[in-house]
N, C-alpha and C positions, 0 to 999 in steps of 0.2 A: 256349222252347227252340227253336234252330232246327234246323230240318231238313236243311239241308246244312253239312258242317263240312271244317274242311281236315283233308286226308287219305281224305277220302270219294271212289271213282271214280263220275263222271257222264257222261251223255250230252248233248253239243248240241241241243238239239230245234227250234231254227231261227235262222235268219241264214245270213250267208257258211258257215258253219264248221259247218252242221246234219251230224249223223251221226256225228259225230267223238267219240272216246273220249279220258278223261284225269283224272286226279289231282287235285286241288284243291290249290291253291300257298296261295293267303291270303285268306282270307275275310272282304271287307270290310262289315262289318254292318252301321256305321254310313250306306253309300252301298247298300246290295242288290245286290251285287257280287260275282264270285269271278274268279279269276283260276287256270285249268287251264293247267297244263303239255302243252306241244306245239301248245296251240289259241289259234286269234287273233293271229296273229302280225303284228305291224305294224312297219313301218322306223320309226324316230324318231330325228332328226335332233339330236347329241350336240355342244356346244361345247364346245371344248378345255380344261381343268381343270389344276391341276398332278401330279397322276396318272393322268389320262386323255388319250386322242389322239381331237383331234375326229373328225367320220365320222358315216356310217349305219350305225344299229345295226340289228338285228331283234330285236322284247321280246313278252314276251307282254301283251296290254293283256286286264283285266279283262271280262266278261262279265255283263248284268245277271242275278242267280237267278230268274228266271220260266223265260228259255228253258234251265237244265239241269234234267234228270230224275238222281236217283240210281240207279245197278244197285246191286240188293238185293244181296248176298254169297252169301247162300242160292240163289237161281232163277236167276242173272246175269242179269236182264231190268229195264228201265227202269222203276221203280214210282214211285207215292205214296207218301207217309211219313205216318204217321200217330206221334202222340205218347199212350200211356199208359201205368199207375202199373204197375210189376212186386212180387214178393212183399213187398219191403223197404218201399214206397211210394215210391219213383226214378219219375221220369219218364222213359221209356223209349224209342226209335223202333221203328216197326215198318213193317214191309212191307205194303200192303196188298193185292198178290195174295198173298203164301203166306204172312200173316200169322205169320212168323217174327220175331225181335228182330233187331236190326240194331246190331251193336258198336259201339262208340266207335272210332275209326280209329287213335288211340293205344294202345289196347288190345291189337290186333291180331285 
């Protein structure tokens, strides 16, 4: 199960972009990757396409998942995620300060 998922808000907890708050765009598992909205912002240089106009762009480029922490829903504070079974037998996340459940982001 993993513990950060898109749609989940995290915090940066270091690099250029440490402190910084944001949404999870797409979370690429296969690489230990996510990629937040508004954070990491880099130019990347775009050649001309037949529906596009060459140029500098600004994108947001990926982040490894070690440096974000998730904020709990419950506390809004940066926690651990901890993964176990709820009444049904689900595999669950949980907060490990205020050991509350932590929703699916789809869910709402």
């Amino acid at each position: 199960m993993r513990k950060i998922r898109s749609g989940d808000t995290v915090l940066v907890t270091s690099g250029r972009n440490k402190g910084q708050q944001g949404t999870v765009r797409i979370n690429q598992i296969d690489r230990d990757r996510v990629v937040i909205e508004g954070v990491n912002i880099v130019k990347k240089h775009i050649k001309q396409g037949r529906a596009r106009q060459a140029g500098i762009v600004e994108v947001e480029a990926p982040l490894h998942v070690s440096n974000v922490m998730l904020i709990c829903p419950s506390c809004n504070q940066p926690t651990r995620v901890g993964v176990r079974e709820n009444a049904e037998g689900k595999n669950v996340r949980y907060c490990k300060k205020c050991e509350a459940d932590i929703p699916r982001p789809d869910a709402g």
